[in-house]
Backbone as CSV, one residue per row, in Angstrom:
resi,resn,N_x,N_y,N_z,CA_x,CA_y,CA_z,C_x,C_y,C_z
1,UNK,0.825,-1.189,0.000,0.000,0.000,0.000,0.873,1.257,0.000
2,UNK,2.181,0.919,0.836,2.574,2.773,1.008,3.632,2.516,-0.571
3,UNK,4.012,1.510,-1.149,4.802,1.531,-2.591,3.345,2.131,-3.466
4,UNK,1.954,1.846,-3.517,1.473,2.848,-4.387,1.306,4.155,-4.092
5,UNK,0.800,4.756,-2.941,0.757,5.790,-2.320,2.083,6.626,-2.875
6,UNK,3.408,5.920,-2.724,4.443,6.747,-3.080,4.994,6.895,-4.623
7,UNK,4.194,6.013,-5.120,3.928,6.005,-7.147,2.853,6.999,-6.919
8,UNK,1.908,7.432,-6.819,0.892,8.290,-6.974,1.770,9.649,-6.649
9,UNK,1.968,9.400,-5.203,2.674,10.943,-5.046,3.772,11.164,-6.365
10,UNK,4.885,10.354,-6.408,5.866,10.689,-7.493,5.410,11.195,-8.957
11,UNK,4.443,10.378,-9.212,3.240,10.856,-10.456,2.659,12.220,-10.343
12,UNK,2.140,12.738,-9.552,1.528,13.834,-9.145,3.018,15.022,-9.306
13,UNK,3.939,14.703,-8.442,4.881,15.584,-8.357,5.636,15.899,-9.703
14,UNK,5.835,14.948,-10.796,6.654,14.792,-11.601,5.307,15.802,-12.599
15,UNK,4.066,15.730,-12.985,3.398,16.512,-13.433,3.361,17.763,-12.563
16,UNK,3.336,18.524,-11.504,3.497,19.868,-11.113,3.870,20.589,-11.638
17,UNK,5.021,20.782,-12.301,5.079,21.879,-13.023,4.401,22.293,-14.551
18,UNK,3.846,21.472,-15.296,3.215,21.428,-15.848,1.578,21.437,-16.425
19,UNK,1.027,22.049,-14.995,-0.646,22.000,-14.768,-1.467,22.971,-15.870
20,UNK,-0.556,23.850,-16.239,-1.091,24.832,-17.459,-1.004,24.326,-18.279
21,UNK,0.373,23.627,-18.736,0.150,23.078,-20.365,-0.679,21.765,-20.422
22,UNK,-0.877,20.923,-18.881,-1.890,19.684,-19.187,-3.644,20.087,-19.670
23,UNK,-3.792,21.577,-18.789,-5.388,21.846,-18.618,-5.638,22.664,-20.587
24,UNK,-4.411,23.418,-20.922,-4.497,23.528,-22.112,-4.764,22.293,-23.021
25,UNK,-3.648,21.357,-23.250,-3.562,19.911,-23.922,-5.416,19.642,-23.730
26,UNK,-5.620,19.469,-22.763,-7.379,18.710,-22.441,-8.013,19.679,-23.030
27,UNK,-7.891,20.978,-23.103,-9.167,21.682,-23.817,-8.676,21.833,-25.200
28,UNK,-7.447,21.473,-25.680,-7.595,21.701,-26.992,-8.105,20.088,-27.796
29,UNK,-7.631,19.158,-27.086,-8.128,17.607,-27.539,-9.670,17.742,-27.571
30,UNK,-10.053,18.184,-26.587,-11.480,18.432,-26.705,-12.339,18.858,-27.834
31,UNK,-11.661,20.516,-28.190,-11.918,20.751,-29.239,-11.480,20.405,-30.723
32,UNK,-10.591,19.698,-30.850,-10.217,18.618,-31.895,-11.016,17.732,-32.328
33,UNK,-11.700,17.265,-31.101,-12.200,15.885,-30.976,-13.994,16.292,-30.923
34,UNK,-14.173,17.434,-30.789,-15.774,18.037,-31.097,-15.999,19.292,-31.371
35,UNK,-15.020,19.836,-32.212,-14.998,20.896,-32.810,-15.806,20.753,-34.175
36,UNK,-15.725,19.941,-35.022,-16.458,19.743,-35.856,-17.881,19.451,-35.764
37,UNK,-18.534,19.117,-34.690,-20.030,18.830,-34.229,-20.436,20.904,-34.238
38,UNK,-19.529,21.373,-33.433,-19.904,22.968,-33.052,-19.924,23.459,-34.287
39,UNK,-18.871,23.463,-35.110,-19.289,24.275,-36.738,-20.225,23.985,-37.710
40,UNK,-20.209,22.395,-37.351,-22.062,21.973,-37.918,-22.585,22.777,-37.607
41,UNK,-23.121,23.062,-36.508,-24.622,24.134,-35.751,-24.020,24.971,-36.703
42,UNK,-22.690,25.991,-36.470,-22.823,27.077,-37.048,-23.417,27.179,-38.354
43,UNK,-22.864,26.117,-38.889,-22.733,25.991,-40.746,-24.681,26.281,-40.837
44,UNK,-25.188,25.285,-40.377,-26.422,25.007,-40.430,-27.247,26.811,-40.317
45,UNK,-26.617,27.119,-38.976,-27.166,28.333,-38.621,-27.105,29.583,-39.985
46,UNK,-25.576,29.877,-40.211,-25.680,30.310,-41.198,-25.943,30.088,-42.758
47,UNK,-26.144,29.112,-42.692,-26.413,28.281,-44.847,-27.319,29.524,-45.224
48,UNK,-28.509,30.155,-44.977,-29.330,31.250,-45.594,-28.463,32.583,-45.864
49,UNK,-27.524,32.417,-45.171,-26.692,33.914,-45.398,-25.723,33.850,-46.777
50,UNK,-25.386,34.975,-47.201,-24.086,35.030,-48.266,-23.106,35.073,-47.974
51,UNK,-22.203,34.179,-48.901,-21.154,33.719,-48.312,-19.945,34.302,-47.957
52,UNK,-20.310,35.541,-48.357,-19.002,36.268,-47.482,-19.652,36.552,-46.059
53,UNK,-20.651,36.348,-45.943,-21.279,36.679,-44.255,-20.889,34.764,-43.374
54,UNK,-20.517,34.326,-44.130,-20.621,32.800,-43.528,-18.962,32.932,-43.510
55,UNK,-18.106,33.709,-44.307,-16.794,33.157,-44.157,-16.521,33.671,-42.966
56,UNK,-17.048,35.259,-43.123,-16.400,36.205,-41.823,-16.855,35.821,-40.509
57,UNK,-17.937,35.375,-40.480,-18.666,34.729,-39.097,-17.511,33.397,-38.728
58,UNK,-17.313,32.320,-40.040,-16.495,31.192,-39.559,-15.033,31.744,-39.059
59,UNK,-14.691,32.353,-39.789,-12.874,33.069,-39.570,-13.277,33.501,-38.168
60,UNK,-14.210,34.383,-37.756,-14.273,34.895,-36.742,-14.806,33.860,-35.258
61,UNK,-15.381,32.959,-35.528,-15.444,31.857,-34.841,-14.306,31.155,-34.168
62,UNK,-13.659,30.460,-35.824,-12.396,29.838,-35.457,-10.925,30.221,-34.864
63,UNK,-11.135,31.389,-35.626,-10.125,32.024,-34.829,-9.857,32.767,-33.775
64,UNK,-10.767,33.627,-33.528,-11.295,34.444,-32.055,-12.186,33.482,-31.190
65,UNK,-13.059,32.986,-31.569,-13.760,32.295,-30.764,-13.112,30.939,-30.070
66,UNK,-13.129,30.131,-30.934,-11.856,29.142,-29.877,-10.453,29.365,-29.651
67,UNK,-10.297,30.166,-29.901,-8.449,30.812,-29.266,-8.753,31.850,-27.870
68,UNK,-9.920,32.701,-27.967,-10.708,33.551,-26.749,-10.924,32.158,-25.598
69,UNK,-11.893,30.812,-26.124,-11.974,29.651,-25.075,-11.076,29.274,-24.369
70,UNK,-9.874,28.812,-25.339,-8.927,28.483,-24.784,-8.000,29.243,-23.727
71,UNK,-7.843,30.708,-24.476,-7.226,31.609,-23.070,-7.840,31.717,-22.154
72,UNK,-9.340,31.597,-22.132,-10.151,32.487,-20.475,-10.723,30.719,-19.815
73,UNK,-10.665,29.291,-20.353,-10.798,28.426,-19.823,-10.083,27.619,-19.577
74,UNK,-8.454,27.987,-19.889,-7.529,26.967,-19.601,-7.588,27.248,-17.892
75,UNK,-7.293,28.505,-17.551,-7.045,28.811,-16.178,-7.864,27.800,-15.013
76,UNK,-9.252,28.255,-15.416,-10.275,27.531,-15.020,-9.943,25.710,-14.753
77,UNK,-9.579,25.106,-15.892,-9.568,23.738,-16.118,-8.310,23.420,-14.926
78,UNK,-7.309,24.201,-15.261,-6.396,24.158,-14.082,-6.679,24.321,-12.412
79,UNK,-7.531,25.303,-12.305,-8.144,25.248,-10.959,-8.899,23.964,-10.668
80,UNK,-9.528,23.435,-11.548,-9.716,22.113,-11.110,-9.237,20.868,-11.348
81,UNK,-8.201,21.306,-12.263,-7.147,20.251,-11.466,-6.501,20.305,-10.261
82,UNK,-6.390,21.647,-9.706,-5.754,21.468,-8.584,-6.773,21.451,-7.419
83,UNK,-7.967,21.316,-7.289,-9.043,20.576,-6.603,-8.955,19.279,-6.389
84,UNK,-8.583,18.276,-7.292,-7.954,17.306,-6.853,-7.517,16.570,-5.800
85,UNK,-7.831,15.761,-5.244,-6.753,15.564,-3.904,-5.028,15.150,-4.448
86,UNK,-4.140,15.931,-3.758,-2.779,15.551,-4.416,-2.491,13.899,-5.157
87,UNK,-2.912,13.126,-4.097,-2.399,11.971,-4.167,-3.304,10.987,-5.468
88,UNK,-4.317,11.614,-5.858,-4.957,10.902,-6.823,-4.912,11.736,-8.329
89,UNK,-4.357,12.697,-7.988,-4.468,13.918,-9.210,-3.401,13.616,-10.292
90,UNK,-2.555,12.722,-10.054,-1.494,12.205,-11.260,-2.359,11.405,-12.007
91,UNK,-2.454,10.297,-11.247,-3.808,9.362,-12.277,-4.762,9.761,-12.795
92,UNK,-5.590,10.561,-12.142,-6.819,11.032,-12.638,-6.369,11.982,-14.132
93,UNK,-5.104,12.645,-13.726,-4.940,13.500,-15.558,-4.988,12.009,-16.530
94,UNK,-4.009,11.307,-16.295,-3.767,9.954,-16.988,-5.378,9.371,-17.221
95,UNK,-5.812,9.468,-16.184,-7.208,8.508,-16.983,-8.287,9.568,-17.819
96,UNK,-8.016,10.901,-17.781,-8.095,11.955,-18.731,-8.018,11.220,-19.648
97,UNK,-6.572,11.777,-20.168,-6.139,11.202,-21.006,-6.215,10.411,-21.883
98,UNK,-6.280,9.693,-21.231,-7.099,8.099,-21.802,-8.661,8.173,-22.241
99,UNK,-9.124,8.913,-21.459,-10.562,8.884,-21.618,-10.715,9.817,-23.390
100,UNK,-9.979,10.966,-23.118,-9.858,11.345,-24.382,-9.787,10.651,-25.798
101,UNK,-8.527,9.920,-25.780,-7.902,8.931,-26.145,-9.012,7.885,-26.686
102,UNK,-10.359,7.316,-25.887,-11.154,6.755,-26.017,-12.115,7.269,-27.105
103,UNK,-12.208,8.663,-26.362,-13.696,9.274,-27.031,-13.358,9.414,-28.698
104,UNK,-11.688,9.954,-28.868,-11.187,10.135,-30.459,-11.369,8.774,-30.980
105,UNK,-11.181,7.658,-30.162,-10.984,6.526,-31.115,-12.994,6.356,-31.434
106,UNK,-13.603,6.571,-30.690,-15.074,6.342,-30.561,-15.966,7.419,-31.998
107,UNK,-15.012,8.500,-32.179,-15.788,9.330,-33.057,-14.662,9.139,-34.484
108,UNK,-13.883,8.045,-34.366,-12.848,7.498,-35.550,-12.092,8.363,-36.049
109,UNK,-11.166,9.753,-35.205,-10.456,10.372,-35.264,-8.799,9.590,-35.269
110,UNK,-9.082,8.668,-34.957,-7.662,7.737,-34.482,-7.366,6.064,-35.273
């Protein structure tokens, strides 16, 4: 019991310095991995418009709109990673991870 306890802690510690670029990594897989469901709606939303009103709306989407997500919700995603209890918070990114990992292979991104 205390040899996993002290793999968990070492896991946990060895990710610490890195809690910004993990909570980034998860929200951008995210949007990789269901970004294309969100521009459906848009597409759909806009099809009646002309298409320079559909490009500037998409440019302005893709590029301001999920680059704006990503700066004002990485922080966020990080605060709850560090909600976490220490000792389970190495694994739990890992089964992230994985879970991600799952959902891409599930929507045949992988």
């Amino acid at each position: 019991m205390e040899v996993l306890q002290s793999f968990l802690w070492q896991l946990t510690r060895w990710m610490q310095p890195y809690y910004g670029e993990i909570a980034l990594t998860i929200l951008a897989t995210v949007l990789v991995v269901y970004g294309d469901v969100l521009n459906k709606h848009i597409k759909r939303m806009l099809s009646p418009y002309h298409f320079i009103i559909r490009t500037i709306v998409f440019v302005l989407v893709c590029a301001f709109g999920y680059g704006l997500l990503m700066v004002f919700t990485t922080p966020l995603v990080k605060q709850i990673l560090l909600m976490i209890p220490g000792l389970y918070r190495g694994v739990i990114i890992v089964g992230v991870f994985l879970l991600l990992g799952y959902l891409a292979e599930h929507r045949r991104y992988i």
